[in-house]
C-alpha positions as CSV (number, residue, x, y, z in Angstrom):
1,X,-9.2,-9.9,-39.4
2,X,-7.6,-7.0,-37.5
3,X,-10.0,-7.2,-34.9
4,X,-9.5,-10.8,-34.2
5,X,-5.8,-9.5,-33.9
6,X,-6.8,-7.1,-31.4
7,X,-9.0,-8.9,-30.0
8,X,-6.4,-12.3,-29.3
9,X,-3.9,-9.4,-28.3
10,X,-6.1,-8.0,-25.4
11,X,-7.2,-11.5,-24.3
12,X,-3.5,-12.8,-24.0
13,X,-2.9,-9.4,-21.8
14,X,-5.7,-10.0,-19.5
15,X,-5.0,-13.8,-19.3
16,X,-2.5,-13.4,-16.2
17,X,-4.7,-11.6,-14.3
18,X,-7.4,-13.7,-14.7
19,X,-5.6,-16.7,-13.9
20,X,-3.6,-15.8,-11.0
21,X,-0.2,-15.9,-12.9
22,X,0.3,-12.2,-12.1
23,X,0.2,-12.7,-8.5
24,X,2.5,-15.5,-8.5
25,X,5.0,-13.3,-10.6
26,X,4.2,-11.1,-8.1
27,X,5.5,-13.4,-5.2
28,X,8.3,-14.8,-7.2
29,X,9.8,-11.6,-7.7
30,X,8.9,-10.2,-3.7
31,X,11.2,-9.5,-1.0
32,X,9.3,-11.2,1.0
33,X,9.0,-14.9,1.5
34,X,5.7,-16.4,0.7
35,X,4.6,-16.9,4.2
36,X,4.7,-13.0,4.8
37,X,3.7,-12.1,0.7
38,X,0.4,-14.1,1.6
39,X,-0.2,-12.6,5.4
40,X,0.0,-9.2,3.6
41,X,-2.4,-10.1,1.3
42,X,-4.8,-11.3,3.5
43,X,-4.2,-8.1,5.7
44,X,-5.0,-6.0,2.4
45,X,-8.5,-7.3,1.6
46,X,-9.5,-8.0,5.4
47,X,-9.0,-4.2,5.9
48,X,-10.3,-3.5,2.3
49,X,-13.6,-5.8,3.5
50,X,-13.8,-3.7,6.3
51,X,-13.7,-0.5,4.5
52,X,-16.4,-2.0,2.0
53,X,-19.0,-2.1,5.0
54,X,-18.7,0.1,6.6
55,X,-20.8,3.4,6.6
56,X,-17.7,6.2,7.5
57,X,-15.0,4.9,5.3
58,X,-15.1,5.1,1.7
59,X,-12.5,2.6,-0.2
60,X,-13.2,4.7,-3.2
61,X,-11.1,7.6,-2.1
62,X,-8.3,5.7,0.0
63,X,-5.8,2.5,-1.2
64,X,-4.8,0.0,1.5
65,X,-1.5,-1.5,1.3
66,X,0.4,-4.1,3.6
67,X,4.2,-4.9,3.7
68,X,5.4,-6.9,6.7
69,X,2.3,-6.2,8.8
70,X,2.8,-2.5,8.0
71,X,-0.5,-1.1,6.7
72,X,0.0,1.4,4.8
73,X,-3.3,3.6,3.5
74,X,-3.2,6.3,1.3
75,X,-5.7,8.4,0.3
76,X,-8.4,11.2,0.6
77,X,-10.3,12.2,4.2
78,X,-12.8,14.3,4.3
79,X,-12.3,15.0,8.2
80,X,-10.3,13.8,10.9
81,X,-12.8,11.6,12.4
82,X,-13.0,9.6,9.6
83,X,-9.7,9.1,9.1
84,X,-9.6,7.8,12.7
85,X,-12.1,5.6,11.8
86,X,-10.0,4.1,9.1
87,X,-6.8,3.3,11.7
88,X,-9.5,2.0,14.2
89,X,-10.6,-0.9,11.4
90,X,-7.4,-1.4,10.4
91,X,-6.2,-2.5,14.2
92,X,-8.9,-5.0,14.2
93,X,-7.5,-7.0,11.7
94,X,-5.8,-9.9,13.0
95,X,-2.0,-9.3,11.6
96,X,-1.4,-5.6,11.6
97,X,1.4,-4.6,13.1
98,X,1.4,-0.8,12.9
99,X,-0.9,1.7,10.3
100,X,0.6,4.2,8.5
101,X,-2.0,6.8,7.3
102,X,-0.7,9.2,4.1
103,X,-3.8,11.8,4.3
104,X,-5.5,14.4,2.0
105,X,-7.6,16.7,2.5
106,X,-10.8,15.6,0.5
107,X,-11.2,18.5,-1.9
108,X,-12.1,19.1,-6.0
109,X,-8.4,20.7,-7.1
110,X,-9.0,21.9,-11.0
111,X,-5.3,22.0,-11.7
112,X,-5.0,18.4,-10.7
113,X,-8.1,16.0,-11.2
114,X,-8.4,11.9,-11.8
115,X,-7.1,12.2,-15.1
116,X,-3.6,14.1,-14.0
117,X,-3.6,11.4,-11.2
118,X,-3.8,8.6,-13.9
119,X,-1.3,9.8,-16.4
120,X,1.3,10.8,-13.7
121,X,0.4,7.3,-12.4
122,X,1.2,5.6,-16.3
123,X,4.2,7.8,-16.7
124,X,5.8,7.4,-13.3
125,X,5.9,3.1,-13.7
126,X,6.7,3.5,-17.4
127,X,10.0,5.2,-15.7
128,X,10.8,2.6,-13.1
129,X,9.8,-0.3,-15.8
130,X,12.5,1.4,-18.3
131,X,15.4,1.2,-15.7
132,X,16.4,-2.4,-16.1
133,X,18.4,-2.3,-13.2
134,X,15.5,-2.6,-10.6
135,X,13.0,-4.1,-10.0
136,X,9.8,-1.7,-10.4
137,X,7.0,-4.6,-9.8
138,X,7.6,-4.5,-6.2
139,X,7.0,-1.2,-5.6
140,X,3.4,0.3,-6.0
141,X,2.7,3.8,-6.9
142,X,0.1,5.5,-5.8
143,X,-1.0,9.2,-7.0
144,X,-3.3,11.4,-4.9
145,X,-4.0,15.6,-5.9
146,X,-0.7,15.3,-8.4
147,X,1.6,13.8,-5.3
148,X,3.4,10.4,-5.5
149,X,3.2,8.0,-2.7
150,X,5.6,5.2,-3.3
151,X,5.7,1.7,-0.9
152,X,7.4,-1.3,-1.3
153,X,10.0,-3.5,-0.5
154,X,13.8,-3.3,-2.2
155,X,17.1,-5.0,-1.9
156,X,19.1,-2.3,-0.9
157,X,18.9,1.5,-0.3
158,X,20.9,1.9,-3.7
159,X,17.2,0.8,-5.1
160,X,15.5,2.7,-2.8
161,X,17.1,6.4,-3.9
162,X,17.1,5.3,-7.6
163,X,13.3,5.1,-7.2
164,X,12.9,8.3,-5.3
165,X,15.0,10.0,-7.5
166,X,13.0,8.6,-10.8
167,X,9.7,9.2,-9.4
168,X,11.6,13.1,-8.4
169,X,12.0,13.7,-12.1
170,X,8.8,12.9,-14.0
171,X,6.9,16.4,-14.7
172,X,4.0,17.5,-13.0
173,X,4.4,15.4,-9.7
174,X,4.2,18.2,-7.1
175,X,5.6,16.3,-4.1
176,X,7.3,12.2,-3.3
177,X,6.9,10.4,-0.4
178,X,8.7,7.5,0.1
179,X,7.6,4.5,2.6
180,X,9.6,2.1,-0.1
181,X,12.0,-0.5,2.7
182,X,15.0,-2.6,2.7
183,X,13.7,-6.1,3.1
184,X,15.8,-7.5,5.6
């Protein structure tokens, strides 16, 4: 009986994202209008297709983001050429505006592996889901060697610093950079 329970529990959690009614929280509660919230998303997984064939880049060790055109990917290189590479794609992609790179050095750290990544990850949203007064799902996290990336798009800059600041105090993130903006 408790594993029906458990099982009826992780099927209702997995429901929205199966059926698409994440994503259209997602646009409901987005800065942008639905036009632009789409275009981005189309941007994302045409670059994302890109990175999937080809040879240089490898999707596994970058994340590709897009807000108002801006492409935004964040990630691990292992040389300059290929991170090059990565811009050059990007460009190609009917929609892009300007790419924003946030490289790392591709390199095994001990004191910070996938699993530090993860759980500074898990605690950093749990942070910006706990403040009621803003709205975390429009800003994505991403965690690369123990440093937080943050991008999005906010209301105001009173959001924007609120974020910074929360994503500041959570232990173990060595450094923040923000690329969060004030939609306009």
């Amino acid at each position: 009986m408790r594993r029906n329970i458990l099982l009826i529990l992780l099927c209702l959690f997995l429901l929205p994202s199966l059926t698409g009614c994440g994503t259209i929280y997602k646009a409901a509660v987005d800065e942008r209008d639905i036009g632009t919230f789409v275009d981005d998303g189309r941007i994302e997984s045409s670059v994302r297709a890109r990175f999937i064939s080809d040879e240089t880049v490898k999707l596994r060790d970058v994340s590709v983001n897009s807000y108002l055109g801006t492409v935004y990917i964040v990630g691990e290189f292992e040389s300059d050429a290929q991170k090059m590479h990565s811009v050059k794609l990007t460009r190609e992609v009917s929609g892009v505006r300007k790419v924003v790179v946030v490289p790392f050095p591709k390199r095994d750290d001990p004191t910070c592996g996938i699993s530090d990544d993860l759980a500074l990850y898990a605690q950093i949203k749990a942070t910006l889901v706990e403040d009621s007064s803003i709205w975390s799902t429009q800003v994505d996290v991403k965690t690369v060697q123990c440093n937080a990336i943050i991008l999005g798009l906010v209301a105001n800059q009173r959001d924007a610093d609120k974020i910074v600041r929360h994503v500041n105090d959570v232990s173990g993130v060595r450094t923040v950079q923000s690329f969060v903006r004030i939609a306009k």
